[in-house]
C-alpha positions in Angstrom: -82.0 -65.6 6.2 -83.5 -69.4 5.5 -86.2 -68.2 3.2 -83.5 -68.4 -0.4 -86.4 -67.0 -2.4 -87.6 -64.4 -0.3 -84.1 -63.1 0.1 -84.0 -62.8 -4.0 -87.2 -61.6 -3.9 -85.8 -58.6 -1.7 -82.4 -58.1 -3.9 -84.5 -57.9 -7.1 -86.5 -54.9 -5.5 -83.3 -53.2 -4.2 -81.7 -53.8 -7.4 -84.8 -52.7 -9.9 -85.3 -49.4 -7.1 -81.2 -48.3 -7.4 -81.7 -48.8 -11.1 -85.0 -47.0 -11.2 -83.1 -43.5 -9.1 -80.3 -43.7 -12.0 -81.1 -42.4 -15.4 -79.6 -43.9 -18.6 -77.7 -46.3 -19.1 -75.7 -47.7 -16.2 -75.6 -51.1 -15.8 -74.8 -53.2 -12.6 -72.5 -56.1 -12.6 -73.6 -58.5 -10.0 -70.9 -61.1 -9.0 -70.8 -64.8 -8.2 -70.3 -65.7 -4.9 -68.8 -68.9 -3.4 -71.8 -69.5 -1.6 -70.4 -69.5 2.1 -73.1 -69.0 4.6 -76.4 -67.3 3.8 -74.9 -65.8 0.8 -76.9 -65.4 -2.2 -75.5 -66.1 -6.0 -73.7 -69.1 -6.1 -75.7 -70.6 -8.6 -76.4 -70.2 -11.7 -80.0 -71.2 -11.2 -80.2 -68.3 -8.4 -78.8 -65.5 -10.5 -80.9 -66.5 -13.5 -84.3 -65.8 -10.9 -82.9 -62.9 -9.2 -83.0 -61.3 -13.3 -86.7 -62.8 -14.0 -88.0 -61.5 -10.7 -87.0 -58.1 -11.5 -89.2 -55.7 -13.8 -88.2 -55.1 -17.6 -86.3 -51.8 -17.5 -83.8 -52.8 -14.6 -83.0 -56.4 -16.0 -82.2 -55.1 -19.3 -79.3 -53.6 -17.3 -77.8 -56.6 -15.5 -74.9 -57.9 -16.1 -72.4 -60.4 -14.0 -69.1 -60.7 -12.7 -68.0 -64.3 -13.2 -65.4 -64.7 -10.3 -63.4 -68.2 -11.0 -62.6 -69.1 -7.1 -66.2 -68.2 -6.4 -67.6 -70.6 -9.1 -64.8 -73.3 -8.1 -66.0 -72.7 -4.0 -69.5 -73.1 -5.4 -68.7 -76.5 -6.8 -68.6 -75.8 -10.7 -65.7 -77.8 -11.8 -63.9 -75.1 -14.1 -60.8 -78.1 -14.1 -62.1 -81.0 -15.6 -66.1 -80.1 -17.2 -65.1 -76.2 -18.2 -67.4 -76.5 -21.1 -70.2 -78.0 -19.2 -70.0 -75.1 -16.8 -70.4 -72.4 -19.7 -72.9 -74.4 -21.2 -74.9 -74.1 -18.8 -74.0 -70.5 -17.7 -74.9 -69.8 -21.1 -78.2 -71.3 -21.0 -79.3 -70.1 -18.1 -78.1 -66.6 -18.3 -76.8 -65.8 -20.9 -73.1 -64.6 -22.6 -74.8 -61.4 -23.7 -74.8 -60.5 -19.8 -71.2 -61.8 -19.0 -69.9 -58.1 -18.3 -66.8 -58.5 -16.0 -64.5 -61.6 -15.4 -62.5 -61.8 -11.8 -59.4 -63.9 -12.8 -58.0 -66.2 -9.7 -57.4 -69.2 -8.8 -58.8 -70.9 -5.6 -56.7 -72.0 -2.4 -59.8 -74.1 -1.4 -61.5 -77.2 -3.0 -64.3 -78.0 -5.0 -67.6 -76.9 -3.8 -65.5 -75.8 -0.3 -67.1 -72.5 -0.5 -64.1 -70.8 0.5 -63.3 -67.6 -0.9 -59.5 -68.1 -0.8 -57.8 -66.5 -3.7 -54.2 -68.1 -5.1 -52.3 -66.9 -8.2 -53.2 -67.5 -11.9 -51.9 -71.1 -12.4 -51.2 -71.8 -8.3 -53.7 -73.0 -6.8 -56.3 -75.7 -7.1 -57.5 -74.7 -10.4 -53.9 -74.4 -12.2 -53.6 -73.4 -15.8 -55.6 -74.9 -17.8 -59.0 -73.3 -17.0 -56.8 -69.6 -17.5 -55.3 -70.9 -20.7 -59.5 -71.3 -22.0 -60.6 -67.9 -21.1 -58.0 -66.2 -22.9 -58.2 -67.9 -26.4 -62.1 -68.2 -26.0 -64.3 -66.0 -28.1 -67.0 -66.0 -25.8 -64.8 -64.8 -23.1 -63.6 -61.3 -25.3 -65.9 -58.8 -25.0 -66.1 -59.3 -20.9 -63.5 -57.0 -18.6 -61.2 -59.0 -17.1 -59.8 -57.8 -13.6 -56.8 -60.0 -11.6 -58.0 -60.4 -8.1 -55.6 -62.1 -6.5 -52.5 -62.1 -4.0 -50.6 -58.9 -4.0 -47.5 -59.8 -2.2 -45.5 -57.3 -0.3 -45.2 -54.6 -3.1 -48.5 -54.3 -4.5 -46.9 -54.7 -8.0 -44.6 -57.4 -8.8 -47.5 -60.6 -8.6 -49.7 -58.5 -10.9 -47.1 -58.3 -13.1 -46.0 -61.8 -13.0 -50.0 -62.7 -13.4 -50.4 -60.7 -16.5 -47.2 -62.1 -18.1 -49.1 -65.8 -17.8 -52.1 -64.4 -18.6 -50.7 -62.7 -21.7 -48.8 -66.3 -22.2 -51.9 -68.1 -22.3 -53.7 -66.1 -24.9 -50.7 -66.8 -27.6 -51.4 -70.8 -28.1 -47.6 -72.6 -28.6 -45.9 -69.6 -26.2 -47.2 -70.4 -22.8 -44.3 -73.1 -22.4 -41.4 -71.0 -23.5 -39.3 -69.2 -20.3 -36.9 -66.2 -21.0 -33.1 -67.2 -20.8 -31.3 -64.6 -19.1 -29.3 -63.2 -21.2 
C-alpha cells in the first residue's frame, strides 16, 4: 500500500493478464483518479508507467478516461493553465489514447482530492474549462459521458447538462437564454 511502484507494478500484470484471456481487439479505458488515499492514477506521470511497464500486445490496447473532478482533486488546474494540463497529458501519454471523457465539475478544491461531483458550469471549475472541451479538436474523437448529480428524477439535470454542453460547442450561443414565449 506505500510501495507506489510496486502497486503499478502489480496493475500492469493484472491488466496485460485480463487482456491476454480476451482475444481481439477490446481495449480498456483506465480512468484518472483524484488521488484520495492509496489510490493509484492521479498523475499523469503514474499512468504514463503503468502503460511502459506492461508488455507490447496489452499496452497497444490502453486507453484512458479523463474524469475532470478527478484531475481538478488531483491538483491539475483545468481553470486557469487548461493548456498546460493537456500539454503535458499529451506528452506524457498521449491524445491517441484519450478514449473516454467523464464531464463534471468538482464540489472540492484544487488538489483537495475529493471526488465530489457538481454540475457542468456549478462548481469550482465553472464554465470555462467545459466551454474548451467542446470546441477542441483534440477533444472529438473521445466519448464523452456526464457524471454528475442526478437530482430527484434521474432525467431533468442530464438534460439541463447537455443543453450547456450543447451551448458551449456553438461559440457566440452559450450566452443566449430562451424567452418564454
Amino acid at each position: 500500500m506505500d510501495d507506489r511502484r510496486a502497486g503499478l507494478a502489480r496493475n500492469a500484470e493484472s491488466y496485460a493478464a485480463c487482456l491476454a484471456n480476451v482475444p481481439g481487439q477490446v481495449r480498456v479505458a483506465i480512468e484518472t483518479t483524484a488521488g484520495s488515499g492509496t489510490a493509484l492514477g492521479s498523475r499523469f506521470e503514474e499512468l504514463a508507467e503503468l502503460v511502459a511497464l506492461m508488455p507490447e500486445q496489452a499496452r497497444s490496447r490502453i486507453g484512458f478516461c479523463v474524469d475532470t473532478c478527478h484531475l481538478y482533486a488531483a491538483g491539475y488546474d483545468l481553470v486557469t493553465d487548461f493548456d498546460v494540463v493537456f500539454a503535458s497529458f499529451d506528452r506524457l501519454i498521449g491524445f491517441d489514447r484519450l478514449a473516454v471523457l467523464h464531464l463534471n465539475d468538482s464540489r472540492g478544491a484544487l488538489g483537495s482530492r475529493l471526488d465530489r461531483h457538481a454540475l457542468i458550469g456549478e462548481g469550482r471549475l465553472g464554465r470555462e474549462p467545459f466551454r474548451r472541451i467542446m470546441t477542441d479538436s483534440r477533444f472529438a474523437a473521445a466519448i464523452m459521458l456526464l457524471e454528475t448529480p442526478k437530482g430527484e428524477d434521474l432525467v431533468t439535470n442530464d438534460r439541463k447538462m447537455l443543453r450547456r454542453l450543447r451551448a458551449f460547442a456553438r461559440p457566440g450561443r452559450e450566452h443566449r437564454r430562451r424567452t418564454p414565449v
